[in-house]
Steps between C-alpha positions, in 0.01 A plus 500: 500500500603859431425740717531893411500780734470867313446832561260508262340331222630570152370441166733321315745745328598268160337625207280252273663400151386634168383168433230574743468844319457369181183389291637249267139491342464638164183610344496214263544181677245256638340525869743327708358195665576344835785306376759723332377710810644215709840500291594858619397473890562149618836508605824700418488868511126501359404379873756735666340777330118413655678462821660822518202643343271385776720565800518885361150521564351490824160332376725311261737352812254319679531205198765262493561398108605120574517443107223447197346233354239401174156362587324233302296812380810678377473780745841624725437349857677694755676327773578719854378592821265803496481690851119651529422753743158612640234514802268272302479291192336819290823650566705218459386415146569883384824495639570133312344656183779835532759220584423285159493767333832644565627161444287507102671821477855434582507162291376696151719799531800223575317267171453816278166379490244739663220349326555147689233460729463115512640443884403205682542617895273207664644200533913591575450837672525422899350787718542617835221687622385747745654371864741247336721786326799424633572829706153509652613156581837583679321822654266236679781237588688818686205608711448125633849498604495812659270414732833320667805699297471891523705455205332405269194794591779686299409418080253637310461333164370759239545279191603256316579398102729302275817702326642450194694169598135355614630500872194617729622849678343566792487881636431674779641661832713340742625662870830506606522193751709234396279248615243656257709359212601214692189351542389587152754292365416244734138508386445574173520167333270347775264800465473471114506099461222396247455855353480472128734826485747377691567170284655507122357323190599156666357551834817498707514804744712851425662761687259823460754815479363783773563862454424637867603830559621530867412851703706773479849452730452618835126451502266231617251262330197818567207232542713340820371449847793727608463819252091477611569499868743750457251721301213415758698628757644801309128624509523562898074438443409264767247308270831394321750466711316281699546249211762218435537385154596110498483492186445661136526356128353520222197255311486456132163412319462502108327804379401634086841592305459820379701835393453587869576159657704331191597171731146457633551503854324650831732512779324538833737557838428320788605603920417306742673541879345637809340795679487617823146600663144381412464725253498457171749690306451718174539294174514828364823658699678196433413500142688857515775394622526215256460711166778749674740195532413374155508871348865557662622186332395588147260182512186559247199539731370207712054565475406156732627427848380190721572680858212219663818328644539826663219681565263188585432446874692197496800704478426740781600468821418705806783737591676326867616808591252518776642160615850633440439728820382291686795260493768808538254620824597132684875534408674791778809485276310652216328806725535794301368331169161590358347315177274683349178360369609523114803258387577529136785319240774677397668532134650160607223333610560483831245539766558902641396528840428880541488692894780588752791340680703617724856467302466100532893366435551160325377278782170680533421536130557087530269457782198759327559248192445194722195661659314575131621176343359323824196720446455356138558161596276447746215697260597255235467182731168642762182335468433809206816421336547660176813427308535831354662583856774322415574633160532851650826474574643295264676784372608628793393755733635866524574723778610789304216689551501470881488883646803520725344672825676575856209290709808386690645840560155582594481208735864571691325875500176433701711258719692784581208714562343245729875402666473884572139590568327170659577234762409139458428591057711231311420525121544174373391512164464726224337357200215480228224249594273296268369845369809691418414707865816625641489348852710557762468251775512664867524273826418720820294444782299830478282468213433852491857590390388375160351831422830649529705243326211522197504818455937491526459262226258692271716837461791312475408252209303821324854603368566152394265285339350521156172431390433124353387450195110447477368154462332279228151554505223226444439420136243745361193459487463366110675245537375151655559445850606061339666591209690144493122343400392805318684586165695840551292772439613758259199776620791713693735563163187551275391766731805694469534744194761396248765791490786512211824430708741781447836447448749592781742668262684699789563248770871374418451227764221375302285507828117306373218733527168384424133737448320258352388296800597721795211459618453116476810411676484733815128431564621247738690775677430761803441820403717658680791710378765491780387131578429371868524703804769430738377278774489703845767280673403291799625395862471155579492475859647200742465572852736366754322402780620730755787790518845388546620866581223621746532115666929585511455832634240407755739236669799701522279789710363248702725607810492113603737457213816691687746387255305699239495811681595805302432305177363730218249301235495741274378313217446185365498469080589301227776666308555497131611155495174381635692456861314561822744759688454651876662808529581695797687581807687272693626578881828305423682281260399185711132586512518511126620203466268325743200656303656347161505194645144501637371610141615159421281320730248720398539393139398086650194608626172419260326821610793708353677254182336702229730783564800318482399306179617503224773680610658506834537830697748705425733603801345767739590829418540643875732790597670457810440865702453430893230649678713546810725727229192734406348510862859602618500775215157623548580588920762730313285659242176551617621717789553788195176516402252686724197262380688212670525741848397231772572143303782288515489209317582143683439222300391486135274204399268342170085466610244364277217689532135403552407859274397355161633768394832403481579163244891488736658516847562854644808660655483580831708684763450434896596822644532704862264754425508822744165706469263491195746393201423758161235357327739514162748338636455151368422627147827716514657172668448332216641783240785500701570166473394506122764760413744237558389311201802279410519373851272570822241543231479137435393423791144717433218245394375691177197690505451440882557756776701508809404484837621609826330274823588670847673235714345482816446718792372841373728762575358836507749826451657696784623844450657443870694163390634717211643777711634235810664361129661777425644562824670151604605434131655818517711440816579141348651691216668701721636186734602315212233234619382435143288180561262729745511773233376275228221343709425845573500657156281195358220619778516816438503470066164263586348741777661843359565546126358851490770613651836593321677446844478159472632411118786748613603334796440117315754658177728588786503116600515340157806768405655351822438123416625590112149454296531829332170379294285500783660814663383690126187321554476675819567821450304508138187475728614732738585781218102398372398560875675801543424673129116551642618869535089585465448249810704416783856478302654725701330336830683221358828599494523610859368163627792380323751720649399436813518163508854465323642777690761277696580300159822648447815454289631355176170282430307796570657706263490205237163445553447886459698478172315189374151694591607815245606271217163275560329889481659626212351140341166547600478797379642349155238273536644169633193322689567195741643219480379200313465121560763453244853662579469771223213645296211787600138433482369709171329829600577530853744807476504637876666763528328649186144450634589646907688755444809407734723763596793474735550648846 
């Protein structure tokens, strides 16, 4: 067999000879009969010449001159194969008539004897007819065995005739696949055993010669599964791109041969593969995008199409996206992911799954493609099984189209919030449940806290999220609801007006537009512009059964537990690792450690595991800052402050309050109180302690006041205690007895601190014991005391004298030094001292607001 691949089909470029030119006929000879007729054309170069004569002609080519012959009735009997096309034997006969008599023709210009017309075609003239021509024959041989070799989808045979040589030349188009040509050659002979066209004179078989012209280089066979679904897709209309093309070729039927159709045959394309959704799609849209294909590869026009392997409702599926979601929702390695409820195929066929992820790496794109091909398995194999399921994917599926969005940094963000804003709030999930919701899962005991985490959640994700794309709707209403018993019901496409298509002359990409059927193909569709809403995000709430924090801080201020004393529960959260973590203030390094190790135990116990589960507590966070440290600095302070005239602080201690009011344990100071305290004092207490922020100030429960209880017996004020004070603490001074003059001085700072007498004569001690802070303590609140030059400053001052007068010496003239450079600061502005060494409390600019002036 010889087998020809062209470009293009030539006519054969030798040039007849003169003898078939000439007219050896003369005007006075006899009529030729069928004899001397038979002399010139039987063999030799008479029956060249009718060969080369036929296969010129295209009506002329489809007879095969296998040699002449006389009848007993002296007539020329022609002996060939005669190829006859048509739809039906009325056509079939005309085209055998035009056949014969190209043959009469070509055998008396060859004789010289035009007047000959005594042929004999009936008895040694073999035809093949209608279906049995030998390309229609090949054409239906190729589709048969592309219903298991894509390859051979790839031929379309347009003709076929008999050249000069009496070889049968088949012609046509052929793709570029290898295995196109490879199974061709394979096939042929089998496909054409027994055909009258493909057998010489003798009836042994012969090689036909094909002249398939291959597509341009670089290009692809255009009718192809693959240059369809990339089309389909290249339309971005979801009608289309929600269909997979399995497969596409083309059907051959005999047809009349005419000037318009001169080899007689209707070629019809047929797609069958799969769509997505219950709807049926547009035969019209994908007719579009067919004739596009076809019109880009220079292909005449294809009129019929068979899309019922496509379009039918066998072929539909509904979409699984739905499903999808539901199996990412059970999976807590894929929270973040959202499948929307619209999957598509891509230009490659593969099954696109469209929605969000949250920048999935290799590991979790491989579990979200074990969680949709589960999906599709178990649809294929359930009790509705449909085996379409499983065909979905046998492309392939696609993530490409995934959104990348930061639902974990959005996550690790509201765990902040709540590590920082709420006790006992672990957010253990973040994710999109069976309904694409963003859900946040929230585990608390409170259930009312879920108002606040909601509404955390809802401004947060606003900046975030997009919109999904809307849904399929239900079929509409033309259609009927069984359409696999009912035949498909074309009412929907005839109700839509037939538009020209315009041709997209502008769009370099070649993107597919479509007016005609607009309307047919998004009837299925919502009508809505900027698609679904965003779902309001929800909080899924999990209550613990009780609060691990209040239940902490409520044992260590029970004052049974001593070796919790002083032990500051500040808070109790889950951190951004989804840890539960105390923090607070320890008393020492050893009482942290023993409350560490009792969080362990704690961990054991039923009533408390879900707080230690998944993952284990992280280490308490608890600053070591003694109480015994801040009492001891407070008896130092408060003396500056007039609103603390009458208080010193004892003992400093945690209480958990029966005022519902308060969620926490209190502070609380025991104190010797002298006379009725200043009402303000706890609040400015509190400030005090407060200003101290990186240290004392941890030991403040937030948001909870301070409170000052009176230790036990009342003590009311004497004005008489206060002056015996000044006297004996002045002759200790004096004596050197400095143990008397401090037990003397404390009296009279409880009993007397209106009086500048005293804070002179208690600087005078601390310059001689060497705490020059306390000794500027002193005398800044004798400067405030005396600087009341509108009320008894002067008064004051004389009091003072008179009780220092036998103070005498270096220290006194220190002390008088020290008390003009702690003057010339107050008037600057310098206020008292602080809790911490070093700082001044914002605002408070003494000297400023009194007016101080010195002696």
């Amino acid at each position: 067999m010889t087998l020809t691949f062209a470009r293009r089909t030539a006519a054969p470029l030798f040039a007849l000879a003169a003898l078939l030119l000439a007219d050896p006929t003369t005007s006075g000879q006899d009529a030729p009969d069928a004899k001397s007729v038979l002399e010139k054309v039987k063999d030799g170069a008479g029956l060249k010449a009718v060969r080369e004569k036929l296969a010129a002609d295209p009506v002329g080519a489809r007879f095969r001159v296998d040699g002449f012959a006389l009848t007993e009735n002296n007539s020329l009997q022609v002996v060939g194969v005669m190829l006859v096309p048509g739809a039906d034997d009325t056509d079939r006969d005309e085209a055998e008539k035009a056949t014969r008599d190209k043959v009469i023709a070509a055998v008396q210009q060859v004789a010289g004897a035009k007047d000959f017309k005594d042929f004999d075609f009936a008895d040694a003239v073999r035809a093949v007819r209608g279906e049995r021509l030998p390309h229609l024959q090949l054409q239906k041989a190729a589709n048969e065995a592309g219903k298991t070799d894509p390859a051979a989808d790839q031929l379309r045979f347009s003709d076929a005739r008999f050249d000069a040589a009496g070889r049968l030349v088949i012609s046509g188009l052929i793709g570029s696949d290898p295995r196109t040509q490879e199974w061709l050659t394979a096939s042929v002979s089998k496909a054409l055993a027994g055909n009258l066209a493909a057998v010489d004179k003798d009836g042994k078989p012969t090689a036909p010669v094909f002249q398939l012209v291959p597509p341009p280089k670089g290009t692809d066979w255009p009718l192809s599964p693959a240059v369809l679904q990339k089309a389909l897709a290249a339309t971005r209309l979801p009608a289309l791109t929600r269909i997979r093309v399995e497969r596409a070729y083309l059907v051959a039927s005999p047809a009349r041969a005419d000037e318009t159709n001169p080899a007689g045959v209707n070629w019809k394309y047929v797609i069958t593969g799969l769509v997505l959704g219950t709807s049926r799609p547009d035969p019209k849209a994908i007719e579009g995008v067919v004739n596009r294909v076809v019109a880009d590869a220079k292909w005449p026009p294809l009129k019929d199409g068979d899309l019922e392997g496509l379009t039918s409702a066998d072929n539909r599926v509904p979409d699984p996206a739905p499903l999808f979601q539901k199996a990412v929702a059970a999976r807590p390695a894929l929270d973040g992911v959202r499948l929307d409820p619209r999957t598509e195929f891509g230009p490659d066929g593969k099954l696109v799954l469209n929605g969000l992820h949250p920048g999935l790496d290799a590991r979790g794109r491989d579990e979200l493609l074990t969680a949709v091909r589960g999906t599709l398995d178990l649809l294929a194999a359930g009790s509705d099984s449909n085996p379409l399921y499983l065909r979905l994917a046998a492309a392939g599926i696609s993530t490409d189209k995934l959104e990348p969005v930061k639902v974990r940094d959005l996550h690790a963000e509201l765990r902040k919030w709540a590590a920082e804003n709420l006790d006992d709030v672990r957010l253990t999930r973040l994710y999109f449940d069976d309904n694409g919701v963003l859900t946040l899962v929230c585990e608390a005991p409170d259930p009312t806290v879920k108002a606040a985490v909601e509404k955390e959640l809802i401004a947060r994700a606003a900046r975030l999220l997009p919109a999904p794309p809307p849904a399929e709707l239900a079929p509409p209403a033309e259609l009927p609801k069984d359409d696999k018993k009912q035949p498909e019901d074309k009412k929907p496409e005839e109700k839509q007006p037939e538009e020209k298509q315009p041709e997209d002359k502008q769009d370099s990409a070649r993107a597919f537009t479509f007016t005609s059927s607009a309307a047919a193909y998004t009837q299925d569709e919502p009508k809505s512009p900027a698609g679904s809403p965003v779902p309001t995000p929800t909080v899924k709430l999990s209550p613990f059964k009780a609060g691990l924090t209040k239940y902490l801080q409520q044992v260590v201020s029970d004052p049974r537990n001593s070796r919790w004393q002083a032990l500051l529960i500040e808070r109790g959260y889950f951190d951004e690792n989804g840890r539960y973590t105390v923090r607070g203030v320890a008393d020492s390094e050893e009482q942290k450690k023993q409350f560490a190790d009792f969080l362990a135990e704690l961990a054991k116990d039923p009533e408390w595991a879900a707080y230690f589960r998944p993952t284990p507590a992280a280490p308490p966070d608890l600053e070591v800052i003694p109480m015994s440290r801040l009492e001891e600095r407070l008896r130092r302070v408060m003396p500056a402050y007039e609103v603390f005239d009458g208080i010193r602080v004892s003992r400093g201690r945690y209480v958990f309050p029966d005022d519902k009011r308060y969620a926490g344990p209190i502070l609380v100071f025991d104190a010797q109180v002298v006379g009725r305290p200043d009402p303000d004092a706890p609040a400015r207490l509190r400030a005090l302690i407060a200003e101290d922020a990186k240290y004392f100030g941890r030991r403040l429960p937030k948001g909870r006041p301070v409170e000052i209880r009176p230790e036990p017996p009342a003590v009311p004020s004497s004005d008489q205690l206060g002056e015996l004070s000044l006297g004996y603490a002045a002759r200790a001074l004096v004596s050197g007895d400095l143990l008397r003059a401090k037990e003397w001085l404390d009296a009279g700072l409880l009993h007397y601190p209106h009086d500048s007498a005293v804070w002179f004569l208690s600087a005078y001690y601390n310059l001689l014991t060497g705490d020059l802070e306390l000794a500027r303590r002193d005398l800044f609140r004798l400067i405030e005391l005396e600087g009341r030059l509108d009320f008894d400053g002067p008064a004051q001052r004389k009091r003072r004298y008179a009780a220092a007068k036998d103070l005498q010496g270096p220290k006194r003239d220190e002390l008088e030094k020290l008390w003009l450079a702690c003057w010339r600061e107050v008037k600057d502005g310098a206020g008292p001292i602080k809790l911490a060494p070093t700082g001044e409390r914002p605002g408070e600019r003494r000297g400023e607001r009194r007016g101080v002036s010195p002696p």
